[in-house]
N, C-alpha and C positions, 0 to 999 in steps of 0.2 A: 065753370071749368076749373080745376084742380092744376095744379103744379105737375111736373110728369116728375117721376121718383125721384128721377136723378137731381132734381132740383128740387126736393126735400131734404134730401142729403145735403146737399150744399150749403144751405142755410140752415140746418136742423137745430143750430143754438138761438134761432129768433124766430117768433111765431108770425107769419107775413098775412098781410090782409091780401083776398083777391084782387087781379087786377082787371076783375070785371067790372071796379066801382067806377073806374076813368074813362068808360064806354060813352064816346058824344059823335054826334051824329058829321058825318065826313066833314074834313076842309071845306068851312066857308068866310070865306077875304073880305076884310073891307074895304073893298077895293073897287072899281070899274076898272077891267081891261082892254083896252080898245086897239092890243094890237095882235094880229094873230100869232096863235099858238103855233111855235115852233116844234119841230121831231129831232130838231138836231141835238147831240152829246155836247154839251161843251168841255173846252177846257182853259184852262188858265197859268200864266208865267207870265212872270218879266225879273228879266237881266236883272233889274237892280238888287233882286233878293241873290246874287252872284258874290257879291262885294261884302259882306259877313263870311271875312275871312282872318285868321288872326293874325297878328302880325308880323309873326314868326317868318310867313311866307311858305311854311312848307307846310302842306296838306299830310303829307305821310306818315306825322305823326296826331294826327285828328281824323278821326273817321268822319267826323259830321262838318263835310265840305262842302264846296260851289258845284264839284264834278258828279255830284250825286245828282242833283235838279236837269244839271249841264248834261247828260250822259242819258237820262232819259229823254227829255225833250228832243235831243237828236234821233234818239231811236224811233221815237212817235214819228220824225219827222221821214225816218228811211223807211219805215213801213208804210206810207202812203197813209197813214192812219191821221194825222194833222191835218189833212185836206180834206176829211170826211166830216170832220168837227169844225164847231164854231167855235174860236178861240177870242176869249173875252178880255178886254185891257184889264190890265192889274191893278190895284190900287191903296195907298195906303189908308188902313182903317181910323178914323179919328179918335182923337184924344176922349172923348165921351163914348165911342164904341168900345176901345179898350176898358174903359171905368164901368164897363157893366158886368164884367168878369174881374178886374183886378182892381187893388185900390189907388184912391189919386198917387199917393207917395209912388208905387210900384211905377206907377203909366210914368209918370213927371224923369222917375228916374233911370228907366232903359227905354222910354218913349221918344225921348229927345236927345239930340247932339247937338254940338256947340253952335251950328248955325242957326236951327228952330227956336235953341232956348230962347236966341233974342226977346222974340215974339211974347215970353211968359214973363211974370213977375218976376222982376229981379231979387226979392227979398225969398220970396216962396223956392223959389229954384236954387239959390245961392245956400240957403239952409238946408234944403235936401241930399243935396250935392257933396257936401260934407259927411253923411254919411253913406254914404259908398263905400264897401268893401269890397277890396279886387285880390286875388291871389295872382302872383306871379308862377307864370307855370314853367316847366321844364327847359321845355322848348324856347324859356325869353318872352314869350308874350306874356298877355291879361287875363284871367278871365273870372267870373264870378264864382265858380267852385274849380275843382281840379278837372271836371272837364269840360264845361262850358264858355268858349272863349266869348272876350266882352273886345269889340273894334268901336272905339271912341267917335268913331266917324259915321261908320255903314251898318252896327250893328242894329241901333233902332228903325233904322229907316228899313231895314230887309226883315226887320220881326213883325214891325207894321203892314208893310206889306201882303207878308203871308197870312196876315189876321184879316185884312181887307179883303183881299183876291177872294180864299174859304169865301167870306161873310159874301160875298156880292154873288159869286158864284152861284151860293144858297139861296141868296132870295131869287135869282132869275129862274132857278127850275121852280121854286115854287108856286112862284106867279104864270110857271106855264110857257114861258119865253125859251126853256131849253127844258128838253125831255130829260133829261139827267147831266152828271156834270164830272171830273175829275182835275183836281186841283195840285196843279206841281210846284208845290210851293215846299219855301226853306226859311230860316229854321223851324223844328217841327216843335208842336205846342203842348200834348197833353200833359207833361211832366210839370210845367207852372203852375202853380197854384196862385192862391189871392193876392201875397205878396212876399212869391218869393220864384228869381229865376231858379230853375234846376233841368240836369240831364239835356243839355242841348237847346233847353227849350226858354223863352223869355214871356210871351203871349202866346194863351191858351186859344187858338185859330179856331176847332171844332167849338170850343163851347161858347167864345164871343157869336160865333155865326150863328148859335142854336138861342141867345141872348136874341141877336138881332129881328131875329123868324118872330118869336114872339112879342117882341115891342115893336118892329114893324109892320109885322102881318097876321099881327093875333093868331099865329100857329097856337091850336092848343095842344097836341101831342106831338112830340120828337123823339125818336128810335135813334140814338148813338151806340154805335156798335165800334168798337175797339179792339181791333185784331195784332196790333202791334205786340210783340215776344214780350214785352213792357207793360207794366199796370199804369193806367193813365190817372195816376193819383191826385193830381189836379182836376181834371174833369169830375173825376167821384168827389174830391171838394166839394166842386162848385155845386154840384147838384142831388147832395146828400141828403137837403129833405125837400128837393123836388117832386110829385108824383106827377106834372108833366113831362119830366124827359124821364123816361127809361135808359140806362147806360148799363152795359152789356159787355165785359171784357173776358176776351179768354187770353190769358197769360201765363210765361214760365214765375212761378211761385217760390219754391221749393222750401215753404213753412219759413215766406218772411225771409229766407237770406239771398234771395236775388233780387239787382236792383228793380224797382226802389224801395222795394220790404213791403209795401200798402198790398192790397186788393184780395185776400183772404177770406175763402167763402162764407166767414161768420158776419164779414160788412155788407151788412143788404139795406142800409140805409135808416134814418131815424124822423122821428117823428112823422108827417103825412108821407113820407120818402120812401116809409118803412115797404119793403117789397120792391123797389124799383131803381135798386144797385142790384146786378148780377156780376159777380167775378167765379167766371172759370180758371180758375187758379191750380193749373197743371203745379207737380208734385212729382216728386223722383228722380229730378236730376235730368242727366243722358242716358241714364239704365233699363229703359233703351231713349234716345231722342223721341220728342213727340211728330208725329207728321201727317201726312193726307188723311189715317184711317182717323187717328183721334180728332181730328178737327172736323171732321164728317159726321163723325159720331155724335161730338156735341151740339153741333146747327141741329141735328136732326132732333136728337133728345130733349133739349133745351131752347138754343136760340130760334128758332124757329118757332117752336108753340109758343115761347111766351110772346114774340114779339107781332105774332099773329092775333092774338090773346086780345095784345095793350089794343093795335090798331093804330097804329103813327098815320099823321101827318104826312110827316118828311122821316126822311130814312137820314143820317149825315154817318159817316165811318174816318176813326181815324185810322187810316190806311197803311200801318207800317207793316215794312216786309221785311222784318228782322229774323221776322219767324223763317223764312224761304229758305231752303237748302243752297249752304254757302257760307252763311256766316261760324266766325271764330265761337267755338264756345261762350267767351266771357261777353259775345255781343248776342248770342241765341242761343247757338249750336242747333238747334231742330232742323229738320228736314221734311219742311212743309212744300209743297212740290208748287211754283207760277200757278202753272194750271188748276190748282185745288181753289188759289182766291179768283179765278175766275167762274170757279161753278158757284163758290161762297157768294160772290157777287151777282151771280143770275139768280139765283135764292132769294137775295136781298130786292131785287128787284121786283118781287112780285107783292112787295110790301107799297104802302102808300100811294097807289097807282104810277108806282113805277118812278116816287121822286125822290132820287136816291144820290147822294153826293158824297164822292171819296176824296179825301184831304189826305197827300203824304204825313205819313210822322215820319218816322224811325226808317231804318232798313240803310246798308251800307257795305255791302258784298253791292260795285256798282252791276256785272252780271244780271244778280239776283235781282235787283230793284226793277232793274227793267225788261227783263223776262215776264214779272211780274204786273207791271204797270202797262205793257203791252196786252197781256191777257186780260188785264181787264179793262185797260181803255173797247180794244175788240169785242166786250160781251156787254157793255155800258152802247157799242153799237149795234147790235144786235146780230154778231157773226156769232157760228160754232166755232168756241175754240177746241173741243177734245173733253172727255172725261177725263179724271186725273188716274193717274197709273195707279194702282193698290194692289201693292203684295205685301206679306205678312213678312214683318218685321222680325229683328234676332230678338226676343228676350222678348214677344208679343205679349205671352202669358204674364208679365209681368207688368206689362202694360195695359193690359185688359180689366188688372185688378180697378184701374180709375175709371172706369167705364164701364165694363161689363158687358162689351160690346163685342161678338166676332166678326170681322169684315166679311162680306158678302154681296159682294157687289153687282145687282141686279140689270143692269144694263147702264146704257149711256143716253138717254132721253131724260129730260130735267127733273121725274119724280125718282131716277134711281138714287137710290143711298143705302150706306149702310143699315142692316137689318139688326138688330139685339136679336142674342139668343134669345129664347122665348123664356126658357128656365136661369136665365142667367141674371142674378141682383145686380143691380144698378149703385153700384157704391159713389162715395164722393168723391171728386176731382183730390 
């Protein structure tokens, strides 16, 4: 099977091997399981990831707060939707879980606070320690870049956390103990790389957890898909010449000047990897906003076939909803409608026999987040939420040039999507 056009164009500066070579024969564990197979969704929080907060005290000038996590998990809870699910204790990931995505220095030095360190070498920690660089920010606080606050107390313990909760999450659907999962977890991770916090993020939660599947449960194929308005240039890091994880981002671009500049459809990964970075790297700005039609467009042209193609394991998504209609310009501006990442999401699920786990990243219109994580908690349980609304956009034509695509929208039963003209080239994102 071939690439579909449009993902020719994408990549057309690197010549990509198929990815029929990584065809093996379904998930089989090394494992005995001897407790039955759960149907139920899980999900996962705790309070402690609350407490990475800066010290400033005011939230209002940080978009990436406690009330973000705080604000959904109540919503799950007023929709009756927390009682339908199995909600799993949280946990912080160990010092050697984080070390299989980041390096020892990185873990040693936003892994721990002043009370754990006891526990480590005093010479090893006292010399790392030392280089720590913090900026003071505006607002009076810490933090390690201008927007990443650093809380000397609760920051390690709530990045851990979120890296644990993902990771544990991931293994129970895998093992079968829960039919799928969603993880409301804080601070979000894909913007970390090996060794260095960035964009909010301190530990990379998707990719430790996608580490974990494989040295714990000899997953051999992983499908991360990356929906966050953000290029998850950490994740593409880590797994840049991996060809068992496929990593799949569609993100605002706009030729390298939106944050964080990475994920450009010329990076499709190197050596055995070669083919198995996908960046949908939207282009054009606001002229017009991207939203339900183009992100339709692309599952359909793209993430879809390929990720049918690869045949994952496990499905994991970093789940940011930055993209969702709400946010300010400089933190999205698109106008991707709740309802659209819940059909994304029922998509997604017809992958891996349905083992499929969302991890918050991003997203901070609080609205938005949880409009969103509602719709998809609800189709993660198997309700209808709605087709997503699709009308033609102001300045379409101008937006069609990245796709080639007119909306047409076939009905609202799971195979509808939009159709390409038939005469219409397929240009690149």
């Amino acid at each position: 099977m071939q690439y579909p056009a449009l993902m020719d164009r994408l990549v057309s500066t690197t010549a990509h091997k198929p990815l029929s070579r990584t065809r093996s024969e379904p998930l089989i564990l090394t494992y005995t399981c001897v407790r039955c197979v759960c149907i139920c969704t899980g999900l996962v929080y705790d309070s402690q990831m609350l407490k990475h907060q800066c010290t400033c005290g005011d939230n209002s000038s940080h978009p990436e707060h406690a009330g973000r996590i705080q604000s959904i998990w109540s919503r799950l809870q007023e929709r009756g939707l927390r009682s339908q699910c199995e909600t799993i204790r949280g946990r912080k990931a160990t010092l050697e879980e984080l070390q299989s995505v980041h390096s020892e220095k990185h873990v040693l030095l936003f892994g721990t606070n002043p009370l754990n360190r006891l526990k480590i070498d005093r010479c090893k920690i006292t010399g790392l320690l030392s280089q720590r660089m913090f900026v003071m920010l505006p607002c009076g606080g810490l933090g390690v870049d201008s927007d990443t606050v650093w809380n000397e107390m609760h920051t390690s313990t709530a990045s851990r956390m979120a890296a644990g909760s993902v990771t544990d999450l991931a293994l129970k659907v895998a093992q079968g103990e829960l039919r799928n999962g969603f993880a409301v977890v804080r601070p979000p991770g894909h913007h970390a790389t090996h060794s260095q916090p960035m964009g909010f993020c301190f530990f990379n939660s998707v990719a430790i957890a996608a580490k974990q599947l494989q040295q714990k449960l000899n997953v051999s194929k992983i499908l991360i898909v990356d929906w966050d308005v953000h290029h998850g240039n950490g994740t593409q890091e880590v797994f840049y010449d991996d060809p068992s994880i496929l990593y799949i981002s569609l993100h605002r671009y706009d030729d390298g000047t939106f944050f964080p500049g990475t994920g450009g459809p010329e990076e499709v990964g190197i050596g055995a990897g070669v083919g198995f970075n996908v960046n949908m790297a939207w282009t054009g700005g606001l002229n017009p906003p991207m939203g339900d039609a183009e992100y339709l467009a692309a599952f359909r042209t793209v993430v879809m076939p390929i990720a049918h193609e690869f045949s994952p394991d496990v499905v994991l998504v970093s789940s940011g909803f930055d993209a969702v209609e709400g946010h300010s310009e400089a933190l999205g501006g698109y106008r991707v409608s709740a309802k659209c990442f819940g059909f994304l999401t029922r998509k997604l699920m017809e992958l891996a026999g349905g083992r499929l786990i969302l991890a918050l990243e991003g997203g901070h219109d609080l609205t938005a987040i949880c409009d969103a994580s509602e719709v998809c908690v609800s189709t993660l349980l198997g309700k209808e939420v709605g087709a997503p609304h699709l009308k033609r956009l102001k300045g379409w034509e101008s937006c069609s040039a990245h796709l080639g695509a007119e909306p047409r929208w076939t009905g609202t039963d799971e195979e509808a999507f939009l159709i390409p003209a038939a005469d219409s080239p397929l240009e690149g994102v």
